[in-house]
N, C-alpha and C positions, 0 to 999 in steps of 0.2 A: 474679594473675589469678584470678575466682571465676567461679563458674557457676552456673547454673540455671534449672529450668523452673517459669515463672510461673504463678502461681495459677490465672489465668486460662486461660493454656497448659493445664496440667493442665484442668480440665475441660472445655474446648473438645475433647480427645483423648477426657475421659470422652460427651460428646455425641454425638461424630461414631462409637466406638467403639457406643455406644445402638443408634443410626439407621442403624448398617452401611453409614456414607457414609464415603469416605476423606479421608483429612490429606492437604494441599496446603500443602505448605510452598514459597513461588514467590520469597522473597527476602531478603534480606540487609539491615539497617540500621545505618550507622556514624556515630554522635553523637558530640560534647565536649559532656560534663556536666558544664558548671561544679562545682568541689570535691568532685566523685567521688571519694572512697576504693576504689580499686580490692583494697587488701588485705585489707577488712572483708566477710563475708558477704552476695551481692546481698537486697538485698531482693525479692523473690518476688512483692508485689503492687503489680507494675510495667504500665502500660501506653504508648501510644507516646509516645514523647519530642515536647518541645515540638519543631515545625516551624524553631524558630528556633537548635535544638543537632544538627538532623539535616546532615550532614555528605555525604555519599552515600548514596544507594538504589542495591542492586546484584539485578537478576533473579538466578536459580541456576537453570540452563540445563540443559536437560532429560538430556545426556550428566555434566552435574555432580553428577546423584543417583544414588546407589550404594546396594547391602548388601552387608554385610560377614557376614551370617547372616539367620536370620529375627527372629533380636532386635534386631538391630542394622543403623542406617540411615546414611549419613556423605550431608551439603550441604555443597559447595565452591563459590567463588566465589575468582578470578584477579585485584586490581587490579594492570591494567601501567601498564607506563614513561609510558603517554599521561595516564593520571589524574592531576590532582594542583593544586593542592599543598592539603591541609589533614591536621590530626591527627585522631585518633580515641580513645578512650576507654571507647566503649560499643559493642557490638554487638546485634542482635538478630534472629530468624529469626521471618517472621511467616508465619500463613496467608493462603492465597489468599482465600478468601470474604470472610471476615468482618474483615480487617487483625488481626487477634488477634497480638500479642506471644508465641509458644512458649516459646524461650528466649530467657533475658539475657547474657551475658559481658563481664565489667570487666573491665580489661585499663592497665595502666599509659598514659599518653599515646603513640601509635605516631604519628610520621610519616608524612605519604604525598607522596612529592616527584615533579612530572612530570618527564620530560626537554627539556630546552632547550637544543638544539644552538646556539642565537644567541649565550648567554653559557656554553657548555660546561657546562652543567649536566645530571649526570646523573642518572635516574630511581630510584625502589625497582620492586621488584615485589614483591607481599606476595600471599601464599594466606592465604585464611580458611575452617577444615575444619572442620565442627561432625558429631560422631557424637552422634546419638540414639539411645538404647538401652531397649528397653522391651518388654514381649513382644507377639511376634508384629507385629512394627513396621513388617516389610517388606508382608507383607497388608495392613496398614491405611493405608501411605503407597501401595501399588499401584506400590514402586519395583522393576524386573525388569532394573535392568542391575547389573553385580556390582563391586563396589568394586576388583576384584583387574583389572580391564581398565581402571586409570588408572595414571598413572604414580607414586601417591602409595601410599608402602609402609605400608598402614593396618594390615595382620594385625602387620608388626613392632612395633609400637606396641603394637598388644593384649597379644604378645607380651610385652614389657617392663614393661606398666602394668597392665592389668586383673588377670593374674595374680601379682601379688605377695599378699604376705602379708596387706595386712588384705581382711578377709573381706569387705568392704562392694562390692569392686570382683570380687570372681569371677564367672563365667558362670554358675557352681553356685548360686549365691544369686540366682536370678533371681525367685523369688516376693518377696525381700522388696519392700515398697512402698511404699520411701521415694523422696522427691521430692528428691535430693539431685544436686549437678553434681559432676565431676573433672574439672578445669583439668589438660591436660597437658602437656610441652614443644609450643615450636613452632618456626617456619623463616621469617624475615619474605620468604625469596628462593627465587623458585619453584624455581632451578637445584637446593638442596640440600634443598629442602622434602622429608623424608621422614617427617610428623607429623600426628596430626590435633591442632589448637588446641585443642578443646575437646571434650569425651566426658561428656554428658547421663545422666548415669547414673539415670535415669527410668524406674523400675521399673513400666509401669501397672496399677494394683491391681484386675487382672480378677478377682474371686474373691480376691486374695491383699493380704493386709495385715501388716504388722510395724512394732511402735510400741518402743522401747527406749530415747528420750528420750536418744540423745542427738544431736540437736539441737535439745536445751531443750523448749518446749512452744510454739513461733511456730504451729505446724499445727492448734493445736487453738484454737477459737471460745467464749470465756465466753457461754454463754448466758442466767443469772441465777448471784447469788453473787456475793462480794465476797471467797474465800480467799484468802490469802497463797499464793502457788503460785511454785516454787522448783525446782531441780533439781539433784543429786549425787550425790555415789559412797556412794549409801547402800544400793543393790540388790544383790539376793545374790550373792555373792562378789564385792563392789566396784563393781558393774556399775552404772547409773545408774538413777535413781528420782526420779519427779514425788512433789514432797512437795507434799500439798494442805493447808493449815492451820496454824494455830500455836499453836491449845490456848487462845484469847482471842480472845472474842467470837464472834460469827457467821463459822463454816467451810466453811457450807456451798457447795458449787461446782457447778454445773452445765455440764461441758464434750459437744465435738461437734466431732467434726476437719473442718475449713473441707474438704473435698474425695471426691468420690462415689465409690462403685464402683460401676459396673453388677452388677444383680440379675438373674440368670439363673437361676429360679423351679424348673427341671427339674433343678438341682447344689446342693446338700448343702456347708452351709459351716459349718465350726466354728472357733467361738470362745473363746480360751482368755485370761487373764487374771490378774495375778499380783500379791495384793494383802496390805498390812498395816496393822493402825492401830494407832500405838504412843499413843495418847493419848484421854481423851475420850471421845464415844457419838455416837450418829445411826446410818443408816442406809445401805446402798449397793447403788448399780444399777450395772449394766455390761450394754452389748448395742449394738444399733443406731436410728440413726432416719433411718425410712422418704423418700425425694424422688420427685416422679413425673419423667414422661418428658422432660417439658423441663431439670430438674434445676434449675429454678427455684423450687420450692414443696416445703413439705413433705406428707407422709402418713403420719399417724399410724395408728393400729389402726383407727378411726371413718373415716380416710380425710381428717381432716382437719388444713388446712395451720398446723399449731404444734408447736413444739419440743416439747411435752407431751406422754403417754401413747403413749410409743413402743415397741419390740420387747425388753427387760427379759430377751435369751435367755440371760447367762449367769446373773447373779445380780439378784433382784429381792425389795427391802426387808429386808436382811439386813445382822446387824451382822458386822463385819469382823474377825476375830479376830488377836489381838497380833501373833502367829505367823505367818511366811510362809503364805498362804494361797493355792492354785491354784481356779481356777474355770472351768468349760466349759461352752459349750453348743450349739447346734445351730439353724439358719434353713435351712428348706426348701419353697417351693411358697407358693400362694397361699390365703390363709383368712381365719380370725378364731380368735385365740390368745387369753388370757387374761394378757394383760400378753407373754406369751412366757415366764413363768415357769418356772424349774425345767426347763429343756428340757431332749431327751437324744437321743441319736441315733434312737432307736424311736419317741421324739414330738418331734419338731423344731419349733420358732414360725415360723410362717405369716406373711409378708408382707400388707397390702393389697394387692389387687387391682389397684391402679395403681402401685405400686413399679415403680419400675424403676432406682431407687440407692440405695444405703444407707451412712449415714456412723457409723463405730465413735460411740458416746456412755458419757460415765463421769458419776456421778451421786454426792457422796459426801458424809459430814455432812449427811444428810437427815433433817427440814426444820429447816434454820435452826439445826445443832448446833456444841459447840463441840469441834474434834477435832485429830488429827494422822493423815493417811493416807497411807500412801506405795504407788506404783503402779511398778512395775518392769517391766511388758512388757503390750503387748496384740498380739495377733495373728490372725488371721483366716485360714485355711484354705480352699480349696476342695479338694473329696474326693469321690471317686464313689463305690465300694459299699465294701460293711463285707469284703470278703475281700480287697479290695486295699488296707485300711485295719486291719490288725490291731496298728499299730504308735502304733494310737491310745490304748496304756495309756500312762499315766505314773508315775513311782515316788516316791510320797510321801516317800521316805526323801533325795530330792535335790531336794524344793522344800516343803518344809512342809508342813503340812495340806493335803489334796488333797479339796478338799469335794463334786466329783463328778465322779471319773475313772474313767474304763473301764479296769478292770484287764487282767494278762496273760490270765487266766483269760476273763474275758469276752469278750474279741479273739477266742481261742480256740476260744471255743463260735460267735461268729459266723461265725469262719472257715470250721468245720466245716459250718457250716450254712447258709451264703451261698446255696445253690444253690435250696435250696427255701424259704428265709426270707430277701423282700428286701422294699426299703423302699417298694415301690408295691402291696404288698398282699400278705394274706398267707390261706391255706386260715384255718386260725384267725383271726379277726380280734382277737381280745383278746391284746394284746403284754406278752408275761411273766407268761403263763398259769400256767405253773411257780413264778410266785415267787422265781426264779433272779438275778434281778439287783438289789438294793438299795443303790444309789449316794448316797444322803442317810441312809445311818443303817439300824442293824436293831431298833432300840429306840423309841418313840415316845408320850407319852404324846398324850393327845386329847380334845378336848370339842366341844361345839357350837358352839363362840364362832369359832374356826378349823377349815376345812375341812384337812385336813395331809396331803401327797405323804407316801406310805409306802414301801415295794418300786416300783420303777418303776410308773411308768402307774397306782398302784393311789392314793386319795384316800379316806379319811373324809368321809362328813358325814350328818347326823341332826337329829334335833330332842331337845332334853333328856337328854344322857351324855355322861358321862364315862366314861375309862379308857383301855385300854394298845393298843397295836398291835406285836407283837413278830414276829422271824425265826426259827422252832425249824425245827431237824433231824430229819428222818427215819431212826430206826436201820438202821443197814447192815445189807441181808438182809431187810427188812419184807416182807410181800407184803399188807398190807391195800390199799392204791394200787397199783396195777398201773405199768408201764413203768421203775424204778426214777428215783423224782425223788429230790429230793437235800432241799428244802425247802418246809415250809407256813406261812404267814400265823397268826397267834396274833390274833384278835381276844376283848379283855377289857373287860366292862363293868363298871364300879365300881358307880355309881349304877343306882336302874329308870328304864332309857330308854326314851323315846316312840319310837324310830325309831335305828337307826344302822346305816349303809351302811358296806362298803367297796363302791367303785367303779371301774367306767373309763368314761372319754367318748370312744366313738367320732367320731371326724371326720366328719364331712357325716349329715345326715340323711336323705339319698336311697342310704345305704348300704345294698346290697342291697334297696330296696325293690321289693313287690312279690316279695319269696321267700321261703320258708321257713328260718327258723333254729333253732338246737338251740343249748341254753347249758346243759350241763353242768357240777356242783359236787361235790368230796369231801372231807365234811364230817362232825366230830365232837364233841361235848363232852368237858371234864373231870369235868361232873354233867350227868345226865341232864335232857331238859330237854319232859316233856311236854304243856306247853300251846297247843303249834303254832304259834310264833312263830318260827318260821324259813320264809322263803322262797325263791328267787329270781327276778330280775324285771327284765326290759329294758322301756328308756323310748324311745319317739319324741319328742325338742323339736322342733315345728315352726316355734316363735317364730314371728315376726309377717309375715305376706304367705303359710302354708302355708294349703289348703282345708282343712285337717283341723283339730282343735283345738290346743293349743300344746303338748297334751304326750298323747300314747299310749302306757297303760300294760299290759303284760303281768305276770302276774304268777303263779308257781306255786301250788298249793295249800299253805296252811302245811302241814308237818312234825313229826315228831317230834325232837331231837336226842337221839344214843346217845353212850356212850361211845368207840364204834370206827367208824371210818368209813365211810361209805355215798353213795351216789353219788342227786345229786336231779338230774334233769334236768326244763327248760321248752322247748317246741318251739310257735313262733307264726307266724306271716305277717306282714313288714313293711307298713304301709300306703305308696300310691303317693305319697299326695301331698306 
């Protein structure tokens, strides 16, 4: 016996979940499927069987729907002694609305005999229990009688089954967000029926996603790419890993897991990713792409429907080092990102505006390279605030190169600081003013050809230079900077530059307009530097459709640079428009 919930199932749940309409699951279907393999894995993109293998239609009778928790929903349907006579083979639970197929279950050929006092023929009686389990299952089926008021002993079952050993079937593991079924004993006679048949282990991926391959890569949708793509015990410590390529000819793959989650714009979701390329070159993306509300179309960053320039929040156009390599990143709220690049929990990638699902996407051997990459977990998170999330360090010493994790240390400072530093705005509006957190490196060379993420939130770019961007320490005890920071910004220019910035881009342009701002700097030379070339300077982008011009500039009087630190401050008025 196998189980599962179909493709279609699955997002019919992600739809009606969207639109905060509930699941009507109204009946039962029992087909002979010609040369059905009931032992082999259902296929998942199933929908209703031909009319001419459908066997019985059974309603599921309003006293027949139960919860067994709020995760967990159980459909029974009773064929008695009157029914009969034909076999069965396939079952399936459809919705009401729409006839949508939920689940499947194969099932060896089952007899169904009526009874026939003429020629002493006696009858079966066969129950068919189907538990769906998925969060918050009982809200969204609107079912309000309790499974424990039938005469079908379902907790014992859980008892026996869901809690055993492997992990996939615990209560505890309810974020993971696989689409996978458990077949469990059953009772063909209702006198001793104390089973449910079948247990939908459908985890729905509200917020929560877990990809660990293995069950192969069927979930995931070639979108362009012709890779060899394979699956084995090649992830760390044994664990399985989608190998993408074979180091000959074009490797390049473009995948996108065939199924949505609903995007709830106001919650904070990270994405964590665990990658290596033992072979070859190209490039690689990891993050999401955008569907709107019907979950029929896509939405890229422009808002338009193609698999192309999508949310890029863990890693974007980056080569993939030998070495296990961990990767993270952050989707929060509605905007216009920059690919979604380099995200981090203080600048999260911005959804379009019409988002309302997003499907994990892996992008690798880019463009058109010849490689070998292997992908060992993808996972997805949903997380409210950083004080109830301090456990979001990871320890590079137990998954390889960790190329932008939140240390213990930094958990720690958010901890400490959650109260008056949170993620809908902050008295300061410049994030990691300090300097304090540098998740991509503390060493950086730089020119004008690439704009380069340095210290968090902080960017290079200029016109004509070169040179360094480094992390130096503050000596313990200083008093030239007041409040004791810990670390300052090293910017070094090689060449004589026309222009070079370090930066931040504020979100939205109607930030604070219309008020007065203060942007304070402390700042010093290793030589003196007095030709008044140093300033500082906020800009308004109004881009295109503001009454103002596209860009408003403030900007302080140049300076002198000394050897010891001294404080510049510019104070302006936002304009409204």
């Amino acid at each position: 016996m196998s189980s599962a919930v179909t493709i279609e199932g699955q997002t019919r749940i992600n739809q009606l979940r969207g639109a905060e309409l509930p699941l009507v699951i109204d009946r039962m279907i029992l087909a002979m499927i010609p040369g059905l393999d009931s032992t082999g894995a259902v296929d998942r993109d199933q929908q209703m069987p031909d009319p001419a293998h459908i066997v019985h239609t059974q309603e599921i009778e309003a006293d027949h729907k139960g919860y067994v928790n709020p995760d967990q929903v159980v459909y029974s349907i009773i064929l008695g002694s009157d029914l009969g006579d034909f076999s069965f083979n396939w079952i399936g639970t459809v919705e009401k609305n729409t006839d949508t197929i939920i689940t499947v279950t194969t099932t060896p050929e089952t007899p169904k005999r009526k009874t026939d006092l003429s020629n002493n023929t006696t009858g079966n009686n066969i129950t068919r229990n189907v538990m769906l389990q998925f969060r918050d299952a009982q809200n969204l089926t609107g079912i309000n009688i309790t499974a424990e008021t039938w005469q079908f002993d379902y907790q014992a079952v859980l008892n026996d089954h869901i809690n055993q050993d492997n992990p996939h079937n615990r209560l505890s593991n309810l974020p993971n967000a696989k689409s996978d079924a458990i077949a469990l004993d059953d009772s063909n006679t209702l006198a001793t029926s104390k089973a449910v048949n079948s247990v939908f282990n459908y985890i729905l991926p509200i917020g929560n996603f877990a990809e660990t391959f293995d069950n192969g890569f069927e979930d995931w949708e070639i979108m362009s790419g012709s890779a060899e793509l394979s699956v084995g015990s090649e992830g760390i410590s044994g664990g399985n890993a989608l190998k993408i390529g074979n180091n000959d000819g074009n490797d390049m793959i473009w995948l996108i897991w065939k199924h949505s989650i609903p995007y709830d714009p106001d919650k904070m979701y990270k994405i964590t990713v665990r990658a290596k390329q033992t072979d070859g070159d190209g490039s690689g993306f990891f993050g999401v792409a955008g569907r709107d509300a019907t979950d029929q179309n896509w939405v890229n960053r422009m808002g338009e429907d193609t698999h192309h320039l999508h949310y890029y929040a863990a890693v974007y156009d980056e080569d993939i080092p030998t070495e296990w390599s961990q990767y993270t990143g952050f989707i929060k709220g509605f905007g216009i990102s920059d690919f979604g690049a380099n995200s981090t929990i203080d600048m999260p990638t911005k959804l379009h505006e019409n988002c309302r699902y997003f499907r994990p996407l892996i992008l690798l051997q880019y463009p058109d390279a010849t490689g070998i990459t292997l992908v060992d977990s993808f996972t997805i998170e949903e997380i409210s605030t950083l004080k109830d999330h301090a456990d979001l360090a990871v320890d590079p010493a137990q998954t390889g190169t960790d190329k932008k994790h939140v240390t213990n240390s930094q958990a720690k400072k958010w901890e400490d600081h959650a109260d008056d530093i949170n993620l809908h705005g902050q008295k300061n509006l410049l994030i990691n003013g300090n300097f304090d957190i540098w998740q991509r490196g503390t060493n950086f060379n730089i020119d004008n050809t690439t704009n380069v993420y340095t210290a968090d939130r902080w960017k290079t770019e200029g016109l004509n230079f070169s040179g360094n961007v480094s992390r130096q320490a503050f000596a313990v005890g200083q008093t030239d900077v007041p409040n004791n920071p810990k670390y300052f910004v090293r910017l070094m220019s090689i060449s004589n530059a026309d222009q070079v910035f370090l930066s931040q881009h504020i979100e939205d342009v109607r930030t604070c307009a219309g008020k007065t701002l203060t942007l304070s700097s402390w700042l010093k030379s290793a030589d003196i530097i007095p030709t008044k070339d140093m300033a500082i300077r906020i800009i308004q982008n109004f881009g295109a459709g503001g009454s103002a011009s596209n860009m408003v500039v403030d900007q302080s009087p140049g300076f002198d640079i000394t050897t010891s630190f001294q404080k510049d401050i510019l104070t302006g008025t936002f304009q409204n428009n």
